[in-house]
Structures are given as C-alpha cells and as structure tokens.
C-alpha positions in Angstrom: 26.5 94.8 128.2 29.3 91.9 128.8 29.7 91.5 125.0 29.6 95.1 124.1 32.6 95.6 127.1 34.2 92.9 126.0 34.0 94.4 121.9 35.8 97.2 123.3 38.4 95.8 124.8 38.7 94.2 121.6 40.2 97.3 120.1 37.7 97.2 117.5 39.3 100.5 115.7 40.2 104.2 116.2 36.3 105.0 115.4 34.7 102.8 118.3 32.0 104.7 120.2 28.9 103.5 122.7 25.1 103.3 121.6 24.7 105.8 123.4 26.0 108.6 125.8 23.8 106.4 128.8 26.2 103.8 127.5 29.2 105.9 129.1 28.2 104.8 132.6 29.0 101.3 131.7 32.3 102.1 130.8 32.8 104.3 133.7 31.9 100.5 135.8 34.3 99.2 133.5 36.7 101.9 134.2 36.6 101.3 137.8 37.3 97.4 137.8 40.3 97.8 136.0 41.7 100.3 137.9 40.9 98.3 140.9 42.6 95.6 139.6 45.6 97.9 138.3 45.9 99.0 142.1 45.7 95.5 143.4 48.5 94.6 141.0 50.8 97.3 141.5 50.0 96.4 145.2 50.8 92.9 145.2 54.0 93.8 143.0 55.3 95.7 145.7 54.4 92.7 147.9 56.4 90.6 145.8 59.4 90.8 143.8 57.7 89.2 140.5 56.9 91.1 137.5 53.5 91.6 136.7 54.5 94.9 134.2 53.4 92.6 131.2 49.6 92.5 132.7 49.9 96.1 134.3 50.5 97.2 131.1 47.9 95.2 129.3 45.5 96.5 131.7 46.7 100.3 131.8 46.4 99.8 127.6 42.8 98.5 128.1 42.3 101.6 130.7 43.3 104.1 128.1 41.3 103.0 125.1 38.2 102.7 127.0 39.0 106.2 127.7 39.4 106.9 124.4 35.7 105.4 123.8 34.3 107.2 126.1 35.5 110.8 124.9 34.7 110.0 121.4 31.3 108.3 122.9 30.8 112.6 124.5 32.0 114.0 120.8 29.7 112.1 118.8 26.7 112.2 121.1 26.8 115.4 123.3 29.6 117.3 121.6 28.8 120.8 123.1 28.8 118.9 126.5 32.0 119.3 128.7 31.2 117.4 131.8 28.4 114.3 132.1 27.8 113.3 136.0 26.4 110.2 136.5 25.5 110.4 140.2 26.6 107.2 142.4 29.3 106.3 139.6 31.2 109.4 138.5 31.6 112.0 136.4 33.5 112.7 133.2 35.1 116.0 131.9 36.6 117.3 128.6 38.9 120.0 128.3 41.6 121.3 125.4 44.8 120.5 126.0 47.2 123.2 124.2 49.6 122.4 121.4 53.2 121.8 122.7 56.2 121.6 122.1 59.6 120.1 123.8 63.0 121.1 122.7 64.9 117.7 122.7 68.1 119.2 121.1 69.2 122.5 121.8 72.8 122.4 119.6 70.6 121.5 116.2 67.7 123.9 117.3 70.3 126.7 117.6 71.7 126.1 114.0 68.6 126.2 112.6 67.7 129.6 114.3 70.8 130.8 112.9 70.3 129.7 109.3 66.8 131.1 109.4 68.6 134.3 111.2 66.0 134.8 113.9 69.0 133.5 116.6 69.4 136.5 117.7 66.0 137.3 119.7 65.8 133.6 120.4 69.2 132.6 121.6 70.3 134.3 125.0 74.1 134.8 125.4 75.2 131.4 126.8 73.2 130.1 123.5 70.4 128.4 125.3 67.3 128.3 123.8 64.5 130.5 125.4 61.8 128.1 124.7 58.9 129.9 125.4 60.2 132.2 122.9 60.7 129.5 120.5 57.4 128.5 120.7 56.0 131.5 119.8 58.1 132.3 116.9 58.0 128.7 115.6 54.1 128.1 116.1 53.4 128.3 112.2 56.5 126.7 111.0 54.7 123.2 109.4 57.8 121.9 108.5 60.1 119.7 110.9 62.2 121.3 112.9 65.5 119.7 113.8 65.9 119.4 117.6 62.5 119.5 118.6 59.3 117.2 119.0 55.7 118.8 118.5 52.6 117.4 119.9 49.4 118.2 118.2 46.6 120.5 120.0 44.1 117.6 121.8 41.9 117.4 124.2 42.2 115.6 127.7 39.6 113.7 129.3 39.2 113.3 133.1 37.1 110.7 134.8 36.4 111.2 138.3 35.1 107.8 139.6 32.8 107.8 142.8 34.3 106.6 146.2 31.3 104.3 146.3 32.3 102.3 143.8 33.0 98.0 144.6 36.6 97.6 146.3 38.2 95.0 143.6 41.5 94.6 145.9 40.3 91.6 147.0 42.5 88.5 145.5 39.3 87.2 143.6 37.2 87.5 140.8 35.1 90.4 141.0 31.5 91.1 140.1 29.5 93.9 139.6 25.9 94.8 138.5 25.5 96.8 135.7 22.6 98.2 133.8 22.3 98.4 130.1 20.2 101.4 128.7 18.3 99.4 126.8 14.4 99.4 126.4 13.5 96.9 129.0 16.8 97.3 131.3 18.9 94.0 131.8 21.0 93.4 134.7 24.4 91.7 134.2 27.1 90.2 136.3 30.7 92.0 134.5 33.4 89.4 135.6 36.6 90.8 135.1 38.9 88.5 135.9 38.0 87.3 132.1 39.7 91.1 130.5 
C-alpha cells in the first residue's frame, strides 16, 4: 500500500486508477494526512511570517490528483455508482458539474454580437451583456468567441472525510494503519512526512 501511494503521488499519468474500488479507502487515509498536514501548515504560516506557499502548494497539487485517482478509480470500477461510504473513514460522491461560461471582456463580446447581428436581444440599452442570455444563445457556437472563456461540462467529486480520522496537527511525523485489500490483508505504517 506505501508503494502504490507513493506511485501515485508520483503522477504516474492522466490514466492512473486503483486495483480496485476497496483501494479508494486507502486514498481516502491518504486524503486525510495531507489535508492534516495542509491545515497544520497553513496553521503554522499564520504562526509565522515565513512562506511555506511552495510546500502548501505541492501538497494541495498532490491533494488534487489523488482526487483525480479516486474519481477515475469510481468511473472505471463502479461507473453507475454516485456515492461509495466507507464507514469509519468517509464517503465519496460524484455529481455533474454544468458547462460554463464567464464573460471576461464585455467590449469584444458586444462586437461580435453585432457582427453576427443577434446584439439586439443580447445587449441591454447601457450595452452590457446579459450573460445568462448569452449563454443560451452561444451554447452551440464551437468556435472561439472573443471576450469570453468556456469551461467544458465535468464532473465534481466530493470527499467527505470522517471526524474520526488521526489529528496530524501535531509537529511530527505521522502514522497511520492502513489495510490493503489484498487476499491475505497486510497492515502498513503510511509515514507522510516522506510525500
């Protein structure tokens, strides 16, 4: 279980996913020690007047791709699934997140409404955009559309961690048991002051 954390953190490629969906409580464990340690950080930051943003960061970067294993982890294995409890560690939830999009300049929007002549219904009188109307009207256009930045439909993950879970605040190296789902189960000691 160590190594196979520690080949995640790895960013071993877009494609990583667990063994198995039992493998997802591992990562939850995982999950939880960082965010400890992100808290402890951010804690001690305030404490102090020394950066630690360069291993926040790291951290919160290790944080989301580990969340990004587990919800391909649910696709691959369980894809009709939408919420897998594990009871004593936590509990993680998929839901689609809607296509948006932000209108980051409205004076090169506006000229394109009005080259495409559809400024009319779009444009209210003091020729700000009405982007809910926008978005509608725009929803099909593939092309790029000057003064505004699309994000493609996704889905969001949520990870609900028990309160039960270690405290890793503490100013020391942290370990915590966890339980490969293998065949003959193996206890290991995760150390993350090593991530």
């Amino acid at each position: 279980m160590i190594e196979k954390m520690r080949h995640i953190l790895n960013y071993a490629g877009d494609e990583q996913v667990l063994a198995s969906v039992f493998e997802i409580e591992n990562a939850l464990v995982l999950l939880s020690m960082i965010q400890g340690k992100v808290d402890f950080l951010k804690e001690l930051k305030s404490r102090r007047n020394q950066s630690l943003d360069q291993e926040i960061k790291s951290l919160e970067e290790k944080e989301e791709y580990v969340r990004d294993v587990v919800a391909k982890t649910m696709k691959h294995y369980e894809p009709s699934e939408k919420t897998i409890h594990f009871p004593g560690t936590g509990k993680v939830t998929r839901r689609k997140v809607s296509a948006s999009m932000s209108i980051e300049d409205s004076a090169k929007l506006i000229e394109y409404l009005k080259e495409k002549k559809i400024h009319n219904e779009l444009i209210k009188t003091k020729e700000y955009v009405d982007s809910k109307e926008v978005k509608k009207a725009l929803a099909d256009v593939k092309d790029e559309i000057p003064g505004v930045k699309r994000t493609e439909e996704d889905e969001s993950l949520s990870i609900t961690l028990e309160k039960t879970m270690p405290d890793n605040r503490l100013n020391e190296p942290q370990k915590v048991e966890v339980i490969t789902s293998s065949p003959k189960a193996i206890i290991h000691d995760l150390d993350i002051s090593d991530l």
